[in-house]
C-alpha positions as CSV (number, residue, x, y, z in Angstrom):
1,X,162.9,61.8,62.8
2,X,163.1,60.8,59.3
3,X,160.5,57.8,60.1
4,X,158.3,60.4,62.2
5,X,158.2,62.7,59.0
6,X,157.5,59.7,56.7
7,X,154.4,58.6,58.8
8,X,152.4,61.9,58.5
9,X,153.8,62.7,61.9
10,X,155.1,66.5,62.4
11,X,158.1,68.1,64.3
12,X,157.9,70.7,66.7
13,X,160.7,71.6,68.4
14,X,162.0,75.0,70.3
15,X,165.0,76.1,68.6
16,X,167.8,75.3,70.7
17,X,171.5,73.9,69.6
18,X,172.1,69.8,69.5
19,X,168.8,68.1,69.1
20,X,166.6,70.8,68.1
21,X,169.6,71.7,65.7
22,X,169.6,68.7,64.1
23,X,165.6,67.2,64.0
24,X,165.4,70.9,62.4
25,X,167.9,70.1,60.2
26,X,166.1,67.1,59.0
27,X,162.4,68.4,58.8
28,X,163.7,70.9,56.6
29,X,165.3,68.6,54.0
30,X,162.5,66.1,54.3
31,X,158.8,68.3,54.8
32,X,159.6,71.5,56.0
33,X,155.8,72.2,55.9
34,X,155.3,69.7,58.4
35,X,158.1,71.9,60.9
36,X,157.2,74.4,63.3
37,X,160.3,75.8,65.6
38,X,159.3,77.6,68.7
39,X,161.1,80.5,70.3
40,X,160.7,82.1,73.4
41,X,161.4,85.3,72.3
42,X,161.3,87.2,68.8
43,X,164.3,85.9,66.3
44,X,166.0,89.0,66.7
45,X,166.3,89.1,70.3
46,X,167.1,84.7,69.8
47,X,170.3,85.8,67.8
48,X,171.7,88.5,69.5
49,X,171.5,86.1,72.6
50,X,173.3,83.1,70.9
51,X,175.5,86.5,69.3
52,X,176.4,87.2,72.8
53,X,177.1,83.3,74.0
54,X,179.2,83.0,71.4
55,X,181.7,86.2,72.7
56,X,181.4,84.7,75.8
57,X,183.0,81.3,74.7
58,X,180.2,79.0,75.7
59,X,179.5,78.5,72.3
60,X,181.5,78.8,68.9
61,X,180.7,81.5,66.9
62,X,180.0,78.7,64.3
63,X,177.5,77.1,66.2
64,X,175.7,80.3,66.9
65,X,175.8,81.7,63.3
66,X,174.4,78.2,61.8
67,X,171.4,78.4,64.5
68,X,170.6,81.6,63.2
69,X,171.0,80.7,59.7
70,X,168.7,77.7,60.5
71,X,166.1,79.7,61.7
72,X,166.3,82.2,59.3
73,X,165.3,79.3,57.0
74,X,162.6,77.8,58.7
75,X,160.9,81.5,58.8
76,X,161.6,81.5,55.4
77,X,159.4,78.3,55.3
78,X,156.3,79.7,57.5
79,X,157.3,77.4,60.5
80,X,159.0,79.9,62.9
81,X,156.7,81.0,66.0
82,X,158.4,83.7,67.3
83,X,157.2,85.4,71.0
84,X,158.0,89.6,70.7
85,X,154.7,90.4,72.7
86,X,156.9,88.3,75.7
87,X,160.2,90.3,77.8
88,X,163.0,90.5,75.2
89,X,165.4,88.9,77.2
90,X,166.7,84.9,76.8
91,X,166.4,83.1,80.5
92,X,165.0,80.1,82.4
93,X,162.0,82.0,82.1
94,X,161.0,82.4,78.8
95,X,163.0,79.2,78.0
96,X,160.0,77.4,80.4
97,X,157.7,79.2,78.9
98,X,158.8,78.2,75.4
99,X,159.1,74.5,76.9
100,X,155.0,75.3,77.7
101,X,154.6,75.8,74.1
102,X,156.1,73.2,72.5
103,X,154.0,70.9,74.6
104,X,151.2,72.3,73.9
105,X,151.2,71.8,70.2
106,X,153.1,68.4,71.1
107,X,150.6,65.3,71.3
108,X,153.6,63.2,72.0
109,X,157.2,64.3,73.1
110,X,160.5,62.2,72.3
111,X,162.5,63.9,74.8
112,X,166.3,63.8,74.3
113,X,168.0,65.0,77.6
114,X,171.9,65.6,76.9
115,X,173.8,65.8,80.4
116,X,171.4,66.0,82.4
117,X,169.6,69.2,81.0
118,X,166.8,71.0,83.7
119,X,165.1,72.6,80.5
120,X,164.2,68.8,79.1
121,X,163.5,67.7,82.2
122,X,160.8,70.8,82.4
123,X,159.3,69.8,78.8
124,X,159.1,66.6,80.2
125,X,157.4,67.3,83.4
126,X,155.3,69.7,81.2
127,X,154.1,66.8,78.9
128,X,153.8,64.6,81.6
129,X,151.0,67.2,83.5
130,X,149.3,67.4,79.8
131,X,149.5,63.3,79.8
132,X,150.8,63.2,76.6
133,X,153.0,59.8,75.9
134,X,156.4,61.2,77.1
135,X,160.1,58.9,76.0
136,X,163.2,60.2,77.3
137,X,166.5,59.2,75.7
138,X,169.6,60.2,78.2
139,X,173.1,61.2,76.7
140,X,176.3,62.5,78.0
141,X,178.0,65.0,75.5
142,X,181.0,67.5,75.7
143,X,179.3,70.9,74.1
144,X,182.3,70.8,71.3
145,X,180.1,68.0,69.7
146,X,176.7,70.0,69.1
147,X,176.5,72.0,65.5
């Protein structure tokens, strides 16, 4: 990420937890100008979701309070594109509509697909249909490990 930055290149990404988290994480310390995070809703309806996953126990409240806080900053910086005129509600179909997005301002996509993940393997297909230069890097994670 750091090297992509350092070559002129920009960073798009869609906001989630893990690998968004963390190339978001470094744009922001490196060129945060050169950042733009893509939600598929508006940032209010974003938290309250990840609010909500956290009192469900699928993520830690941690986790969900340093997304937001991470957002919060890249809005700050100009770089959020946030989706209200979409349905307010967080699902596999505004997440594959997001995944749409981020594609299309993407001319290339370093895919990063931890356990298996459908919505990667969507933005992939969906860069692969664009014909953009697609590279997929496979992991196997426990959640407890993501920010």
């Amino acid at each position: 990420m750091a090297a992509a930055l350092a070559a002129g290149k920009s960073v798009v990404t869609g906001g989630a937890l893990a690998t968004d988290y963390w190339a978001t994480e470094v744009a922001l310390i490196i060129d945060p100008a050169r950042l733009k995070v893509i939600l598929p809703t508006s940032l209010e309806t974003y938290a309250a979701h990840y609010g909500r996953r956290a009192a469900e126990g699928v993520i830690s409240a941690q986790q969900a309070e340093g997304l937001i806080r991470q957002l919060e900053a890249v809005a700050q910086a100009g770089g959020l594109v946030e989706h209200p005129e979409r349905p307010q509600i967080v699902n596999v179909t505004t997440y594959y509509l997001r995944n749409q997005d981020v594609v299309d301002a993407a001319d290339e996509l370093l895919a990063f697909q931890v356990n298996a993940s459908a919505g990667t393997q969507d933005t992939v297909d969906k860069a692969r249909v664009k014909g953009i230069p697609v590279a997929i890097f496979t992991f196997e994670a426990a959640s407890d490990l993501w920010p």
